[in-house]
N, C-alpha and C positions, 0 to 999 in steps of 0.2 A: 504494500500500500504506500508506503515511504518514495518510493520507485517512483510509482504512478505517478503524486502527487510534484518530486522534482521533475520531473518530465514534463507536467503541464506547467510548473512557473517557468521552466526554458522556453517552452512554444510560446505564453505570451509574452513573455521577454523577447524572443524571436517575431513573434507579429510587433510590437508595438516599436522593436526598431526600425520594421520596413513600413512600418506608417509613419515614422520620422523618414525615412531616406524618400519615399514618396513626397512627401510632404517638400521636403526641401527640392526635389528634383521640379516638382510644379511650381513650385515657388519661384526658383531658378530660370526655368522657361517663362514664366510670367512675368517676370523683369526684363529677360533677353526679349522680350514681345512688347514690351512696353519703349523699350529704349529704340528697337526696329522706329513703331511708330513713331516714337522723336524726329529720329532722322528725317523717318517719309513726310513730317510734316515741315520739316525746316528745307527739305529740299522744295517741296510743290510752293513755299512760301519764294523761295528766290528763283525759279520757275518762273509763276504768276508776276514776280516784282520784274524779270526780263519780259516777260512779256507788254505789261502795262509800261514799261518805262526804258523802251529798247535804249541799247548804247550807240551812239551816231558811231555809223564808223562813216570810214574819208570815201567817196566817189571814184569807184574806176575812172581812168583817161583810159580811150580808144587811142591805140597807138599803131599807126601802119594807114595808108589810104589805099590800099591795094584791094585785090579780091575779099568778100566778106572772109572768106578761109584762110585769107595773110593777117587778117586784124587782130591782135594779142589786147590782151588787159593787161595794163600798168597800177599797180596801186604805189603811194608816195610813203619813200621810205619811214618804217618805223609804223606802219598802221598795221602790224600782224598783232 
């Protein structure tokens, strides 16, 4: 009977650590899930903010008066 008895305080000693390792392993994804959405939202924030409020970039010059197939695009240095 003595037996019996240490056998079932090991089992839930044994359940109630894999309800702590559970516990933390959701927990863990639930953070890693939460900080995901951070990111997604800080990104779609400067996203939307290029999009409502684009950066001028500088105007190609047509360079060449030749065949439309000789004509190149110039941009001025320093606008990459």
């Amino acid at each position: 009977m003595a037996e019996i008895c240490k056998t079932k305080s090991e089992s839930c000693k044994q359940i109630d650590d894999k309800k702590e390792e559970l516990w933390q392993l959701v927990g863990n994804r639930c953070c890693d899930l939460i900080d995901f959405i951070v990111r997604m939202k800080s990104s779609y924030t400067s996203i939307s903010a290029n999009i409502l409020h684009p950066r001028p970039y500088p105007t190609p010059r047509l360079v060449g008066l030749g065949k439309a197939r000789d004509v190149k695009m110039s941009y001025p240095a320093g606008s990459d």
